[in-house]
Steps between C-alpha positions, in 0.01 A plus 500: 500500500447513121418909508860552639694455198651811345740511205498815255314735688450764240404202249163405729333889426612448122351160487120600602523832312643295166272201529153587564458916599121499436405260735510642790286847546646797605597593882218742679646791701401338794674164420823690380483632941506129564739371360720820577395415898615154450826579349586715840405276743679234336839700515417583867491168512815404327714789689406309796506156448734366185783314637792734319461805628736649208201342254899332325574874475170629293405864624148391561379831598575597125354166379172617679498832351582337109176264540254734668576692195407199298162429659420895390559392181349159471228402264292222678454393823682169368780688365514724876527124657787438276667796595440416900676145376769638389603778745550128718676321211754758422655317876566179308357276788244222467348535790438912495175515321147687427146263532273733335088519601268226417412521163089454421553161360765266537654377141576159365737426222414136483867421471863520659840579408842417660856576399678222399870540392449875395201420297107551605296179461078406535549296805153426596172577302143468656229330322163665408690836484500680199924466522431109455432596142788651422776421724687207554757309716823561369389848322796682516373878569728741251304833577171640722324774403761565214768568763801162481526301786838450626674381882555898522173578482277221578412577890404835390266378282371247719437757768330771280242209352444404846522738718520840366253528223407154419287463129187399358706303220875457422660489205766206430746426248577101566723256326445139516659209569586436148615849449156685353445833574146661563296805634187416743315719739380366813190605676485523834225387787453753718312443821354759720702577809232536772504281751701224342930463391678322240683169549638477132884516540726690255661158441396196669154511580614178759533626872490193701780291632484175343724212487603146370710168566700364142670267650733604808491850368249696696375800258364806650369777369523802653350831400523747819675483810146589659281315730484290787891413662343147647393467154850407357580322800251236406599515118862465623392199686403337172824653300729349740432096403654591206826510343481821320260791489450751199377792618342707224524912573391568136279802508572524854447833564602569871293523823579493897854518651378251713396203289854562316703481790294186631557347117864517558517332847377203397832474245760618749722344761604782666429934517557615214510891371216510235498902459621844628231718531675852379255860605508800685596333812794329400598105406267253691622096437213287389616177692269173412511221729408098439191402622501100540721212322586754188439243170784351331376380198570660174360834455433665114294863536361595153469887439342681160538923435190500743729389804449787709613643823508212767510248214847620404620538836391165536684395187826704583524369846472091341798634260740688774451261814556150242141392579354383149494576126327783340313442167336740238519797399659858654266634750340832468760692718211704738675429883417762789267507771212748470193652684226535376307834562142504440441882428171730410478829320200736484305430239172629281289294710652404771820369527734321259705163638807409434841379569825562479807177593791671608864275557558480831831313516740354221581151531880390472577142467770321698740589192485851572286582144141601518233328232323786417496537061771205494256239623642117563698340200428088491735292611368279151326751201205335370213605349177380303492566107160622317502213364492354884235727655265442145512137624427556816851339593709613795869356439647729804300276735551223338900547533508558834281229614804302305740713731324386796522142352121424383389487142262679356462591156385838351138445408487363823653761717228741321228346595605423839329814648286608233357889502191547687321824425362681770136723456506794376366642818417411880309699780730678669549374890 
C-alpha cells in the first residue's frame, strides 16, 4: 500500500507545519479526545500483534508516552494525524501504518508522479483538469509546496497529500524536458465523499489486466496480484503458445498471497522456497509448488519504484531460482505481510472510523536477506528519460520485448496500452 511508506519521520510534522499551516483549522477539544483514543488503541494493538515483539529494540512504552505528549500539543487535527503517523513510522516498516477517517471530500490532483532514478517525474496527467494546464509529461517536479522533493522524502510526501491532509491546490516547482524551470499551482477537484469513492490512482490511473501478442512475445501487463485464480489460468493458456512472455509489474503494488504463489507455479518445475515468514511464533517456510506443465519459454518481469510487496517477491524469486530476467528500475523496498485492522474511536457525533495496518510477519527470501527498504535491484537498469515520458515513449518495454526476441520500437511500446482514466467517482457497492 502507498500510505505505508515512512522515511524521515520527524520531517512529515515539519513538512505540513512549513508548507501550508493555515489551511487546516484548528483541533476542537473534543477532536484533540479522538485522536488521543486512537493513538491508545492503536498501541494496544501493536503490543499485541507486531511481529517483533522487541519493536528492533525501541522501548515502545516510552515511544507512546513521547507522542501522546505530541497530540497535547498539536495544532490541527491534520497536524494530530501526522503525529498518529509517525508514532508508527518511527518502526521503519512499510507495512506498519495509520489510515486516517474519511475526509468530507475526496481530492484530485489531476496528475501523477513516480520516482525514476532518484528523481520525481509527471508520469500521467488527466485531461480537462485544471493540472492539464500546467503540467506536463516529462515535468520533472523540483519542489511541492516549497518543500524539495528528493528519494528521502518523496513517500512522505506522497502520503501526507493523499492520505493525511490532502489539499485544495499544490504548489510545484517543475523543470522541463529541455531544462526550464517554473512555479505553477494546481487546483484540485474535490468531490463529496457521501455515498461514492475515488478510483483516481496516485500513479497509474490503469487497473485492469491487459495484454498483447508482438510477435512470439506475449506482453502482459500486470498491475495487482488480485482477482480471480481461474482468471490467470485462462490468460496463461494464451501466454503459453508463445516463445517468451514479458510480464510487466510496473506500479504493481501488491495484493493476495494467493494469486502470487499461483503466479509462480506456472514458472516452476519443482517446490521451491519462495519466503520465510519470520513473527512471534517463530520461522514458518513458504513452500510454492508447480501447478501444470510449468512454461519454458523465455521469461523478462519489468518492475518500476512502484513494485511493491508481492511484485518484488515475485521479481526476487525470477532472480534467485534462475527463472527469467528482471528489467527496470529498483523496486520500492516495502516487503512484510500485514493485517489490516479496521478500528473506531468515540467521536463528536458518533463514532470516528479508522484503521490502523500492523506487520504481521517479515518476509525473508531464499538468500536469507529480507526486502524490506532494500527493495529488488534489476538484473538490467533501465529507465525512461523526460525526454521519453514527454513523448509518450516507453524504451524499458521496448527493450525487453527485444530480450524476449520481438521488436518493438519505443513509440510503439507506449502506445501499446495506452492510459485509460477512470471517473472520478462510482456508487459505492
Amino acid at each position: 500500500m502507498p500510505w505505508a511508506r515512512h522515511l524521515g519521520e520527524t520531517l512529515l510534522l515539519a513538512v505540513v507545519l512549513a508548507a501550508q499551516p493555515a489551511r487546516t483549522p484548528g483541533i476542537s477539544n473534543a477532536q484533540r479526545s479522538t485522536v488521543q483514543h486512537m493513538l491508545a488503541d492503536i498501541q494496544s494493538r501493536l503490543l499485541s500483534a507486531y511481529y517483533d515483539p522487541t519493536f528492533g529494540g525501541m522501548n515502545i512504552k516510552a515511544r507512546y508516552t513521547e507522542y501522546e505528549a505530541k497530540l497535547r500539543a498539536a495544532p490541527t487535527l491534520g497536524a494530530a494525524f501526522i503525529v498518529i503517523a509517525n508514532y508508527l513510522q518511527g518502526l521503519h516498516n512499510s507495512h506498519t501504518f495509520f489510515v486516517p477517517p474519511e475526509f468530507r471530500y475526496n481530492t484530485f490532483y489531476g496528475f501523477g508522479m513516480l520516482m525514476i532514478a532518484g528523481h520525481c517525474f509527471v508520469v500521467t496527467v488527466r485531461p480537462g483538469s485544471d493540472a492539464a494546464k500546467k503540467v506536463h509529461l516529462g515535468d520533472e517536479v523540483l519542489a511541492l509546496d516549497g518543500i524539495p522533493v528528493s528519494p528521502a522524502n518523496f513517500n512522505n510526501l506522497e502520503y501526507l497529500i493523499y492520505e493525511l491532509e490532502p489539499q485544495t491546490s499544490l504548489n510545484l516547482r517543475l523543470r522541463s524536458p529541455v531544462g526550464v524551470e517554473r512555479q505553477v499551482t494546481v487546483i484540485s477537484k474535490l468531490v463529496p465523499n457521501t455515498d461514492t469513492k475515488p478510483l483516481e490512482s496516485l500513479f497509474d490511473p490503469k487497473d485492469e489486466e491487459d495484454s498483447r501478442v508482438v510477435g512470439d512475445v506475449f506482453v502482459w501487463e500486470f498491475p495487482s496480484f488480485m482477482g480471480e485464480l481461474t482468471h490467470l489460468d485462462g490468460v496463461m493458456r494464451q501466454a503459453r503458445r508463445h516463445a517468451a512472455i514479458v510480464l510487466d509489474l510496473r506500479g504493481n503494488g501488491g495484493g493476495a498471497e494467493a494469486n502470487l504463489r499461483y503466479m509462480l507455479g506456472f514458472f516452476i518445475r519443482h517446490k521451491i522456497l519462495m519466503d520465510t515468514e519470520v513473527g512471534r511464533k517463530g520461522r514458518k517456510p513458504d513452500m510454492v509448488k508447480p501447478h501444470g506443465e510449468p512454461y519454458t519459454g523465455k521469461l523478462i518481469v519489468l518492475i518500476d519504484h512502484d513494485s511493491a510487496s508481492a511484485a518484488e517477491i515475485f521479481a526476487r524469486v525470477v532472480q534467485l531460482d534462475n527463472l527469467g530476467t528482471v528489467v527496470g528500475d529498483r523496486s520500492a523496498g516495502e516487503v512484510g505481510e500485514s493485517n489490516l485492522y479496521p478500528m473506531r474511536a468515540p467521536g463528536e457525533t458518533g463514532g470516528v472510523d479508522y484503521a490502523v495496518g500492523i506487520t504481521v510477519a517479515d518476509m525473508v527470501m531464499s538468500d536469507g536477506k529480507s526486502l524490506e527498504n532494500v527493495g529488488v535491484q534489476p538484473d538490467l537498469e533501465t529507465v525512461p528519460t523526460a525526454a521519453d515520458l514527454a513523448a509518450g515513449r516507453d524504451p524499458v518495454l521496448a527493450e525487453a520485448v527485444e530480450m524476449a526476441g520481438g521488436k518493438l520500437d519505443p513509440t510503439a511500446a507506449g502506445k501499446l496500452f495506452p492510459v485509460v482514466w477512470a471517473p472520478y467517482q462510482v456508487v459505492r457497492q
